[in-house]
Every structure is written in C-alpha cells, then in structure tokens.
LUMGUVEX-958843 format. One line per field, with one value per residue (C-alpha): residue number from 1; x negated, y negated, z. Coordinates in nm, 4 decimals. Each point is the difference from the previous one (the first is absolute). Layout:
guvex <- c(NUM	...) $
c1 <- c(X	...) $
c2 <- c(Y	...) $
c3 <- c(Z	...) $
# end
This chain:
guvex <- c(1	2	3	4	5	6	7	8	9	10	11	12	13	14	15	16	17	18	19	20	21	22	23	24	25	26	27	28	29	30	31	32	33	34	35	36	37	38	39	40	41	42	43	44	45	46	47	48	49	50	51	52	53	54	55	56	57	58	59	60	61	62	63	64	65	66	67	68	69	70	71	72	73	74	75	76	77	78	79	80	81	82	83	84	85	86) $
c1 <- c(-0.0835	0.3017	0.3468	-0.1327	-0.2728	0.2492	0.2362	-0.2826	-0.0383	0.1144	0.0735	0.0044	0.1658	-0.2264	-0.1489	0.3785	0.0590	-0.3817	0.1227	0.3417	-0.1779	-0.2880	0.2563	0.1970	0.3545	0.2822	0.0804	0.3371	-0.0926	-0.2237	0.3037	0.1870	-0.2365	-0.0620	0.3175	-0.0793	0.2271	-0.0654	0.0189	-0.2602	-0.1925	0.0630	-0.2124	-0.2933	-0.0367	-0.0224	-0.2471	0.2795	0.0853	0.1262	0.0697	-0.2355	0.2584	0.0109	-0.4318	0.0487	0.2867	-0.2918	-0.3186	0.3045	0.0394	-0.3718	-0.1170	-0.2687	-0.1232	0.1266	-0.3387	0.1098	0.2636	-0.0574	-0.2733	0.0110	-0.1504	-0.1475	0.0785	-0.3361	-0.1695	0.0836	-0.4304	-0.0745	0.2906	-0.1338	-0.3863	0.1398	0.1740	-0.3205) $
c2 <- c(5.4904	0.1129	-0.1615	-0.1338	-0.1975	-0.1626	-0.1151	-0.2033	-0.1379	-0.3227	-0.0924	-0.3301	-0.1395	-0.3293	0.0964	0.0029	-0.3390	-0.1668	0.1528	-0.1400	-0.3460	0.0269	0.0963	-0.2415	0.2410	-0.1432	0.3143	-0.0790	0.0844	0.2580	0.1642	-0.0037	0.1227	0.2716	0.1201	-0.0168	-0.1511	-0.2871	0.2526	0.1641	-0.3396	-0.0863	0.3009	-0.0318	-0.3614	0.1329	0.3169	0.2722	0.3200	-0.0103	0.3072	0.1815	-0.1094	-0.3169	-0.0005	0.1727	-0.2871	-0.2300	0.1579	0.0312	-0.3929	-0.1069	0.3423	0.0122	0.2532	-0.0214	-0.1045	-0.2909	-0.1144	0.2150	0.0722	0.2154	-0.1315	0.2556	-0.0279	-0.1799	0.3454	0.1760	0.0192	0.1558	0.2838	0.0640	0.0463	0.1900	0.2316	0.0817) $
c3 <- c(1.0898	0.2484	-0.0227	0.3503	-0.1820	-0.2267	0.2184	0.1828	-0.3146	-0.1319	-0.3385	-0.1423	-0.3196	-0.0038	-0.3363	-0.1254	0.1022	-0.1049	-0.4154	0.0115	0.1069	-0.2222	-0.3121	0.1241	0.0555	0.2112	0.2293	-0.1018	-0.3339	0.0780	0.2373	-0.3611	-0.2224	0.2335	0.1325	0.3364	0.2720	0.2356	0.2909	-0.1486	-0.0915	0.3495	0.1320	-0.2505	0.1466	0.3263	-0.0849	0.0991	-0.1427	-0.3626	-0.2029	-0.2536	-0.2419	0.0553	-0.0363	-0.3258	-0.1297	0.1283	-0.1769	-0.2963	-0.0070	0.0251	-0.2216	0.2845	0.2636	0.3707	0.1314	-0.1673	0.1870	0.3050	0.2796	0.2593	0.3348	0.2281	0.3596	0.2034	0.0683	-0.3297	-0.0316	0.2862	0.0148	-0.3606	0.1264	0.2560	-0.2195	-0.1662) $
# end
C-alpha cells in the first residue's frame, strides 16, 4: 500500500473508548495510569493523529494488541483501487 493509500485512510480509536467503558476506567484515570496528556486524550476522542508512542503506552496499559483499540477505515473506494491493482 502507498503512503497515498494511507492518508485516505481513517483511523478510529472507538475500540479504545468501548474497553475503558466496558472495564469501567474513568479516562481521567486512564490519562494517569498511562501517562498520556489531555491534548493527546483530546485527539484520540476525536480519531486524529496520535504518535506510535503514545499506541505503544496504550497497548502498555491494557497489555493488548492495537487492533484492540484501533481500526483503520479505508477511504469509500479502497476495494476497487485494490482489484484494480491486481
């Protein structure tokens, strides 16, 4: 995939926010426990760029994969650029 394809690409921390609910973690606490600043809490809540680092201090917390708090959403026509490619 070309650095084109991922920046059509959106990525969505939804699963992040479903495991604090369903462990029932503040984000307040969860900001604490794992070092991450509301700035940076800020952007997860509205799906924006966050650092590999701050994924890894993430998967850290939970002890969990990034598919697990993560997805990436393909832009509309992701399918048929990939068929096309083949």
């Amino acid at each position: 995939m070309t650095l084109e394809a991922y920046k059509k690409m959106r990525i969505e921390y939804t699963r992040l926010f479903n495991k604090l609910k369903s462990e029932n973690i503040k984000q307040k606490d969860f900001k604490e426990q794992a070092n991450i600043n509301s700035n940076t809490l800020n952007k997860l809540l509205h799906n924006e760029n966050v650092t590999l680092e701050i994924i890894c201090r993430i998967c850290d917390y939970f002890r969990c994969m990034p598919d697990e708090i993560m997805e990436f959403i393909p832009d509309s026509d992701y399918e048929d650029k990939r068929k096309q490619k083949e």
